[in-house]
C-alpha positions as YAML, in Angstrom:
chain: A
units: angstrom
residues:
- id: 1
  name: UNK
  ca: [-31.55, -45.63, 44.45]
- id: 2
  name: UNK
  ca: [-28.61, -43.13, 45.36]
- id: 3
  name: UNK
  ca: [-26.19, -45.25, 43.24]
- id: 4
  name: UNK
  ca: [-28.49, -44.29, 39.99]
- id: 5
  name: UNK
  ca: [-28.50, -40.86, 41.37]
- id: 6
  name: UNK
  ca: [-24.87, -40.95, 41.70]
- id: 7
  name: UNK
  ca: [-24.47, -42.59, 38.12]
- id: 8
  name: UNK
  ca: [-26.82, -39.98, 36.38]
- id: 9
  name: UNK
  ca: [-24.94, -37.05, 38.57]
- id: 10
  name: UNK
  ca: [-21.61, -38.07, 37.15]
- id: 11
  name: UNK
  ca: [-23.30, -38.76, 33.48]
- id: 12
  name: UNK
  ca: [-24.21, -35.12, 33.26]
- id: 13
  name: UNK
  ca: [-21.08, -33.90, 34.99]
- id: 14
  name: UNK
  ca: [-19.20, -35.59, 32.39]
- id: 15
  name: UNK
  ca: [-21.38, -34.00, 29.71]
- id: 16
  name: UNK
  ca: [-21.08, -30.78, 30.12]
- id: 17
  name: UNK
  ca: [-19.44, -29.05, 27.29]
- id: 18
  name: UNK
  ca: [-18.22, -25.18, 28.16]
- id: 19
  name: UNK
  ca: [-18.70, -22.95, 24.73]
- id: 20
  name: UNK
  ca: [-16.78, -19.68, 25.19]
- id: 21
  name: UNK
  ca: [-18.11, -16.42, 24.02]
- id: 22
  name: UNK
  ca: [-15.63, -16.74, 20.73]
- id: 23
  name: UNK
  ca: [-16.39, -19.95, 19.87]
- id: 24
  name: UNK
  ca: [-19.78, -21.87, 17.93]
- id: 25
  name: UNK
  ca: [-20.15, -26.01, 18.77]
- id: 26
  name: UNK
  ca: [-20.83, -27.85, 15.90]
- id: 27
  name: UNK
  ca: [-22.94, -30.76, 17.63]
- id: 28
  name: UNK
  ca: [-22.96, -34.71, 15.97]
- id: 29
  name: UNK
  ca: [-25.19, -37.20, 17.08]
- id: 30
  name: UNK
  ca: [-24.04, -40.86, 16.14]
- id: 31
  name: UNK
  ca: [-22.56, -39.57, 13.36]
- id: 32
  name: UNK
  ca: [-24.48, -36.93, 11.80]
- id: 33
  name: UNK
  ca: [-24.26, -32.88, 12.14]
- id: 34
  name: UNK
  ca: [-27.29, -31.80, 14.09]
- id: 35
  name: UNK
  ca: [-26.97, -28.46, 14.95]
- id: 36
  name: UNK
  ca: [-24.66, -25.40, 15.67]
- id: 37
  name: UNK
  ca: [-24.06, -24.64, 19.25]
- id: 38
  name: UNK
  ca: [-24.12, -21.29, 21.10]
- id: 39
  name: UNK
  ca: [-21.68, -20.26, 23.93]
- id: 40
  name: UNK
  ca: [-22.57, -21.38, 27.34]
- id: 41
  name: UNK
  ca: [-22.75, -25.03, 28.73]
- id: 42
  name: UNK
  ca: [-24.14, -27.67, 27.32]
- id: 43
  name: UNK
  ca: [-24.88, -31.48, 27.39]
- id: 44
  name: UNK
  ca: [-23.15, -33.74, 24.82]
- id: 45
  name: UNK
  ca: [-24.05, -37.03, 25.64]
- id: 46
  name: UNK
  ca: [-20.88, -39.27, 26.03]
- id: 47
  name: UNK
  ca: [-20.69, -41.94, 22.79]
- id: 48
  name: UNK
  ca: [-23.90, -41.20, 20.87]
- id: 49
  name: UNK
  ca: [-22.71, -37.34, 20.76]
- id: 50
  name: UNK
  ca: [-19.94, -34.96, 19.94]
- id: 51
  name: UNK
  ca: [-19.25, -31.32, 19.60]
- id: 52
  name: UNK
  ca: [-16.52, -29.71, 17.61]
- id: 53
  name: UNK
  ca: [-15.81, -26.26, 18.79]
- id: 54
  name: UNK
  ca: [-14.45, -23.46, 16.06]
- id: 55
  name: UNK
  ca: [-13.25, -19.88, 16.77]
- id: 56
  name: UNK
  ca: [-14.36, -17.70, 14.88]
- id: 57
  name: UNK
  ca: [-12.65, -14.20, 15.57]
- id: 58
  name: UNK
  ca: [-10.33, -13.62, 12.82]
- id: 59
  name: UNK
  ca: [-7.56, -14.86, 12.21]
- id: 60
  name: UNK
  ca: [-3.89, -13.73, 10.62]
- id: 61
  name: UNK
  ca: [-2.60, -15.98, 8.53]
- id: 62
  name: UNK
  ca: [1.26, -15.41, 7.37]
- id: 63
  name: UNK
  ca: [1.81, -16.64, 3.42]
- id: 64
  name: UNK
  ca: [5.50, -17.14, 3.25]
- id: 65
  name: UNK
  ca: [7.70, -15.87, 0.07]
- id: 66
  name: UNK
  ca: [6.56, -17.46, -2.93]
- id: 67
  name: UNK
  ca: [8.78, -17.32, -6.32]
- id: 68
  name: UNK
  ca: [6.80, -15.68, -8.57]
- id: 69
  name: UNK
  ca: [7.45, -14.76, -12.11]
- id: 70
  name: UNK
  ca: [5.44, -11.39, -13.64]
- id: 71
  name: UNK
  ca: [3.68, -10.55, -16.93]
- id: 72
  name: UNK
  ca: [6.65, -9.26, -18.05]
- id: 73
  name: UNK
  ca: [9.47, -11.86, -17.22]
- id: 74
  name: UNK
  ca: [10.75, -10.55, -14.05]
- id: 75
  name: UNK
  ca: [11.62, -12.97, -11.29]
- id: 76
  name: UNK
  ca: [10.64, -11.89, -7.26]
- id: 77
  name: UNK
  ca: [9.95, -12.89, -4.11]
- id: 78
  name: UNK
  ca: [6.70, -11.59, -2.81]
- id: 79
  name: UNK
  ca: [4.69, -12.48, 0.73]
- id: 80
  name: UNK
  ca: [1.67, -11.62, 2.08]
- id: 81
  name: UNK
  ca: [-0.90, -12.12, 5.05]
- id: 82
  name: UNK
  ca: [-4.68, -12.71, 5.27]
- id: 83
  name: UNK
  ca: [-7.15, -11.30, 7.48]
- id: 84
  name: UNK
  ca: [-10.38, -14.05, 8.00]
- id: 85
  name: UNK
  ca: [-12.80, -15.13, 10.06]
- id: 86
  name: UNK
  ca: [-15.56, -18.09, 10.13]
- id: 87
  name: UNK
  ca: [-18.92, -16.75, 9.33]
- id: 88
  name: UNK
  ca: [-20.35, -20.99, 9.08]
- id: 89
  name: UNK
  ca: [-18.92, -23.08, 11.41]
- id: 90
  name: UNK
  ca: [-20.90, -25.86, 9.93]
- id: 91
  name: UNK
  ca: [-19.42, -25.33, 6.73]
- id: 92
  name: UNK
  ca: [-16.42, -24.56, 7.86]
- id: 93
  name: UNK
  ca: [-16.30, -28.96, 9.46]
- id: 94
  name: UNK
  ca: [-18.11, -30.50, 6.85]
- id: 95
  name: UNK
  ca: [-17.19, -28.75, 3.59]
- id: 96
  name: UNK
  ca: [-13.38, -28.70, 3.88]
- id: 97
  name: UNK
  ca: [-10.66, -30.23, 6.56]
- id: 98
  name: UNK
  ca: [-8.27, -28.16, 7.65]
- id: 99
  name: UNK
  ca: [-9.84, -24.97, 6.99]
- id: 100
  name: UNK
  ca: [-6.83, -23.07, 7.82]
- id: 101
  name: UNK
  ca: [-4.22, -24.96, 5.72]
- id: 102
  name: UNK
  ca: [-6.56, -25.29, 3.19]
- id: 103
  name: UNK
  ca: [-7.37, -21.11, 3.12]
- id: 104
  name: UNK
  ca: [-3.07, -21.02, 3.38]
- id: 105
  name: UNK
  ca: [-2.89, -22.86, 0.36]
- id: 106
  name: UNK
  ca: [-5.53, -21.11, -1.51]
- id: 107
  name: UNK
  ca: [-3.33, -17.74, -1.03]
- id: 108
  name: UNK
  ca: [-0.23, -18.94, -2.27]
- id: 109
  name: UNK
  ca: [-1.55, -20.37, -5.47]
- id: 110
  name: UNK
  ca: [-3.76, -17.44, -6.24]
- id: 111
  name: UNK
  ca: [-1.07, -15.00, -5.08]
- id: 112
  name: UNK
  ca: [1.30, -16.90, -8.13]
- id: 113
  name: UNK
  ca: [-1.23, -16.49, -10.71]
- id: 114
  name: UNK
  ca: [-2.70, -12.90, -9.90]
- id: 115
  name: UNK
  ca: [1.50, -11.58, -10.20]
- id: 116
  name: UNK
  ca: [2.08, -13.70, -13.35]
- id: 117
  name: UNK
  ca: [-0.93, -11.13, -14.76]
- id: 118
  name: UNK
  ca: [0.54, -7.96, -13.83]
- id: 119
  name: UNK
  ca: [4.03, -6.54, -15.17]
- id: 120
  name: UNK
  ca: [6.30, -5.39, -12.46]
- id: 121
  name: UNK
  ca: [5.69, -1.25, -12.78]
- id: 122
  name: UNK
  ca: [2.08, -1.69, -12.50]
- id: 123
  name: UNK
  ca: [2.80, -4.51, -9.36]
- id: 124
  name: UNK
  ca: [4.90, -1.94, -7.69]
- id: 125
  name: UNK
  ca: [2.62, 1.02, -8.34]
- id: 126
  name: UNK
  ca: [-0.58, -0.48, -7.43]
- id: 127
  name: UNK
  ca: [-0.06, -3.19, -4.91]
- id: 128
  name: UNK
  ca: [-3.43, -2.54, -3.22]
- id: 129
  name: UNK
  ca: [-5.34, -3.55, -6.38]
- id: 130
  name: UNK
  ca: [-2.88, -6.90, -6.47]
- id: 131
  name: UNK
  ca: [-4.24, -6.85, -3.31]
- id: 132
  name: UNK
  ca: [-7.75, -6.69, -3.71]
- id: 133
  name: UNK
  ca: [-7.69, -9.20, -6.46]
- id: 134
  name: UNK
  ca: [-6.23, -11.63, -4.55]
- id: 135
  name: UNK
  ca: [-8.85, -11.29, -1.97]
- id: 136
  name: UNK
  ca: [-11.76, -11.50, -4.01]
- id: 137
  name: UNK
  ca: [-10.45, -14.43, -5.63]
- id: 138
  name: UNK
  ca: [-10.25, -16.09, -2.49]
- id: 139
  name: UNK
  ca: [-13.24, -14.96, -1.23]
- id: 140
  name: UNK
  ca: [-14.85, -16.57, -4.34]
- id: 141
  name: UNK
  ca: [-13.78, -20.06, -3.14]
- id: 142
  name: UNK
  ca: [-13.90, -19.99, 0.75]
- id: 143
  name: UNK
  ca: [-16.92, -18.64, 0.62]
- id: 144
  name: UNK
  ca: [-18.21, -21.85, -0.19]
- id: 145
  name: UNK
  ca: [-16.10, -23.28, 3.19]
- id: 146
  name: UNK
  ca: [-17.98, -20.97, 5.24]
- id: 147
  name: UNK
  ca: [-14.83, -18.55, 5.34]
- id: 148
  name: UNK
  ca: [-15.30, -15.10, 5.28]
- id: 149
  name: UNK
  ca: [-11.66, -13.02, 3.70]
- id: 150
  name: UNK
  ca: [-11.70, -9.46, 5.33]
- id: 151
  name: UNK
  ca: [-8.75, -8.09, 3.52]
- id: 152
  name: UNK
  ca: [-5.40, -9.24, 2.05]
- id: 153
  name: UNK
  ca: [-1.74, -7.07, 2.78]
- id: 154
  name: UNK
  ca: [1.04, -7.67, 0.22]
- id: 155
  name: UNK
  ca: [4.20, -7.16, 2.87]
- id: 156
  name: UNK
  ca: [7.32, -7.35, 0.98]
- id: 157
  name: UNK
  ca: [8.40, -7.58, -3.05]
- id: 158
  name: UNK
  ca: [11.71, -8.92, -3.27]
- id: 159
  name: UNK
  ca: [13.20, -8.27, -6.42]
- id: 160
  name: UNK
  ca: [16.98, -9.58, -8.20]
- id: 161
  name: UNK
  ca: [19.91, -7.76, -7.29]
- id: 162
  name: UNK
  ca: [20.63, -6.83, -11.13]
- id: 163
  name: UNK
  ca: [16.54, -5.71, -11.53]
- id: 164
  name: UNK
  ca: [17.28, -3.28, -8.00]
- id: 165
  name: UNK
  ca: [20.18, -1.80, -9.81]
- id: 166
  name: UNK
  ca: [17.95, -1.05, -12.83]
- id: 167
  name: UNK
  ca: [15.12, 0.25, -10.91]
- id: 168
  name: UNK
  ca: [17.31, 3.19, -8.99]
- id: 169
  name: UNK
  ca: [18.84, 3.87, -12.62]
- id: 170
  name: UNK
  ca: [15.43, 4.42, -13.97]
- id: 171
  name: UNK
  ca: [14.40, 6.40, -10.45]
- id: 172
  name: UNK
  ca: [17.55, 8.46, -10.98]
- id: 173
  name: UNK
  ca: [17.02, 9.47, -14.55]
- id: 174
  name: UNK
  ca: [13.42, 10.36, -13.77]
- id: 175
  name: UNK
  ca: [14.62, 12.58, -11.11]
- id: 176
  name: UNK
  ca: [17.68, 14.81, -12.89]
- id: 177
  name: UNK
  ca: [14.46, 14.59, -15.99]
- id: 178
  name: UNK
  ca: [12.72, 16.29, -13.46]
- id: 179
  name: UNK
  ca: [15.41, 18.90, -12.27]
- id: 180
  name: UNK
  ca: [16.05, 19.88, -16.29]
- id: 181
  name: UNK
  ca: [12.22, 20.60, -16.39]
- id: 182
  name: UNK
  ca: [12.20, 22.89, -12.86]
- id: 183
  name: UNK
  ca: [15.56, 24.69, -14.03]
- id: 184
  name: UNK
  ca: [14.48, 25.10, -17.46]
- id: 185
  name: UNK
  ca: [10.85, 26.53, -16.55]
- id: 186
  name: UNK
  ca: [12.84, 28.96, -14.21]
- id: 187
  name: UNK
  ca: [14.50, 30.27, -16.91]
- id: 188
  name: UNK
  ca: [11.64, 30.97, -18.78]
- id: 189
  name: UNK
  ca: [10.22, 32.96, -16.06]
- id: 190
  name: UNK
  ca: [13.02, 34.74, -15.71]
- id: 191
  name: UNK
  ca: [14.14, 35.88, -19.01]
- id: 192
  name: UNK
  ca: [10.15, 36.88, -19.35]
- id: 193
  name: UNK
  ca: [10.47, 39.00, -16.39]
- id: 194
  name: UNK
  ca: [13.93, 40.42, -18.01]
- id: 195
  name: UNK
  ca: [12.28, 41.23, -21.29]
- id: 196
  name: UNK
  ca: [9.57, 43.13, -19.41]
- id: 197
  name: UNK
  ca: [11.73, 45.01, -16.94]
- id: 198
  name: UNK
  ca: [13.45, 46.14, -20.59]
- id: 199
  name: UNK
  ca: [10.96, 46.99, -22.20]
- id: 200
  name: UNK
  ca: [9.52, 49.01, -19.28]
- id: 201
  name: UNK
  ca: [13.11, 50.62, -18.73]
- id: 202
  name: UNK
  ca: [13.29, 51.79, -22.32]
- id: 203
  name: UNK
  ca: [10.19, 53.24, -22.54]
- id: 204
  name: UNK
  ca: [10.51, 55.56, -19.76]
- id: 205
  name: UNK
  ca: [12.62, 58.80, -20.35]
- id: 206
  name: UNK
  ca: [15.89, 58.70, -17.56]
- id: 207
  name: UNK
  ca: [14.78, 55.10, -16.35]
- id: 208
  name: UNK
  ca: [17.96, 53.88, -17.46]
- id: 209
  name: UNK
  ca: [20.08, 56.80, -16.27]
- id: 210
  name: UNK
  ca: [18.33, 56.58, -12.70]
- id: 211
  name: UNK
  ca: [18.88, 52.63, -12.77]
- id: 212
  name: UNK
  ca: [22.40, 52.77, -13.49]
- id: 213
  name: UNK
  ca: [23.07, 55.21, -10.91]
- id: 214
  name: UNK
  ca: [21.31, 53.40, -8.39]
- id: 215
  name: UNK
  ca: [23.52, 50.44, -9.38]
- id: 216
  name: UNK
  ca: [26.52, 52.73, -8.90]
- id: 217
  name: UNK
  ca: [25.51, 53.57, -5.62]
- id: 218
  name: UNK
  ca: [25.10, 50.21, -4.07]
- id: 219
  name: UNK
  ca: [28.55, 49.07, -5.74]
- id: 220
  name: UNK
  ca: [30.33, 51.61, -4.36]
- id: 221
  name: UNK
  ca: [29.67, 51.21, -0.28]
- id: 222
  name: UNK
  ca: [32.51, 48.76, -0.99]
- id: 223
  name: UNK
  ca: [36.05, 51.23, -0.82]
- id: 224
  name: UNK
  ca: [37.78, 47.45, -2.52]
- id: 225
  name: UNK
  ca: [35.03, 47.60, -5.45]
- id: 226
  name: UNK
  ca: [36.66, 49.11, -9.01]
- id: 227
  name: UNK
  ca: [33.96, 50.87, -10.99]
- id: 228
  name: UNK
  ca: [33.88, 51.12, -14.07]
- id: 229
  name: UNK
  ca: [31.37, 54.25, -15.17]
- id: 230
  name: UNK
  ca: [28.76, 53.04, -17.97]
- id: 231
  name: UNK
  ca: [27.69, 56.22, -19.63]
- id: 232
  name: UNK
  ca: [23.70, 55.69, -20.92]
- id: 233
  name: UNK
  ca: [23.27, 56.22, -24.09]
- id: 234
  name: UNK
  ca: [20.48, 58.76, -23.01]
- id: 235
  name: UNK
  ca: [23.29, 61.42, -21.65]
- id: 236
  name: UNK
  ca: [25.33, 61.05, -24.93]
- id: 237
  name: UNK
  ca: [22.41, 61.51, -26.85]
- id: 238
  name: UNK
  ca: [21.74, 64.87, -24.86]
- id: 239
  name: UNK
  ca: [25.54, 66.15, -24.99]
- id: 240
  name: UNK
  ca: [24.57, 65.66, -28.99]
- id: 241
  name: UNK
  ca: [21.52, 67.69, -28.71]
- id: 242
  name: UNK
  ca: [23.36, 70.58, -27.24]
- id: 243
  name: UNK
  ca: [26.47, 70.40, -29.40]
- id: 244
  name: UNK
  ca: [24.16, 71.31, -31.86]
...
């Protein structure tokens, strides 16, 4: 009697499974999936049963450089990593092995082909929409693995030596374009507010006169300053007036 006691205690001692909190059991019974598991203990009968246990927080997974060639011919090294997580651990057993490598894989390809679409301005400009394609594109597949994507991060664009050069040349040019444009449009405004401070000057009687002696004045709180006395044509004008 207590050595079948003994032999069923140590049976279920041996059975006991331990699922943690960020894991889900996928249970087999001589052969066959059964059921998913919750955490907690449970019994998994030795040799008619087994249990597979899958995490299922997400995971960061690091795609390495891959040699990539764009829409418009240009060579470069890009990488990448993706953010998923197991929403079926059933799936995730029976549909694929390896979901991990397999989800790895998946990246790298579709990371090739969604850079072969794009030319390299619009790549370099708008790497979170070579981003999101990538994503849905994988999502598309491993959805059927019982992987859920969350996002996809392009980390680095590695580009030739000779296409770097080219790049700061362009970045350069666009930048003294720019400065022509600023300096340019500042002389516009300028000259505009010239032309009006003339025109204002001219039509007011002794403007001039009280302008240019204002001038004087500030020129000459230097003693090393030569002056040179502009006569307006206003004064002239007068000493004409009275001559006659």
């Amino acid at each position: 009697m207590w050595t079948v006691a003994i032999i069923v205690l140590v049976l279920i001692i041996i059975s006991i499974r331990q699922v943690n909190q960020y894991q889900r059991g996928v249970k087999f019974q001589l052969g066959k999936f059964v059921k998913l598991v919750d955490p907690g203990w449970r019994i998994v009968l030795p040799i008619i049963q087994s249990m597979t246990k899958v995490d299922i927080r997400i995971k960061a997974v690091d795609v390495p450089y891959q040699e990539t060639i764009t829409k418009d011919n240009v060579s470069s090294k890009i990488n990448a990593v993706i953010y998923y997580k197991v929403a079926d651990a059933g799936r995730a057993i029976l549909e694929v092995e390896n979901f991990w490598f397999a989800v790895s894989q998946l990246a790298q390809t579709t990371m090739r082909n969604v850079v072969g679409q794009m030319e390299l301005d619009e790549l370099l400009a708008n790497r979170e929409a070579a981003a999101k394609r990538i994503k849905e594109i994988i999502d598309v597949t491993t959805e059927g693995w019982g992987i859920k994507v969350e996002s996809v991060e392009l980390k680095d664009i590695v580009l030739p030596d000779n296409m770097q050069r080219v790049i700061a040349r362009q970045a350069e040019a666009e930048r003294e374009r720019r400065a022509v444009i600023i300096k340019s449009g500042g002389e516009v405004i300028a000259a505009e507010n010239l032309a009006k401070a003339a025109k204002m000057l001219s039509s007011e009687s002794g403007a001039l006169h009280l302008r240019t002696l204002n001038t004087i004045n500030e020129i000459s709180s230097d003693q090393s300053n030569t002056v040179v006395f502009a006569v307006p044509l206003e004064i002239l004008r007068a000493f004409e007036r009275m001559g006659k």
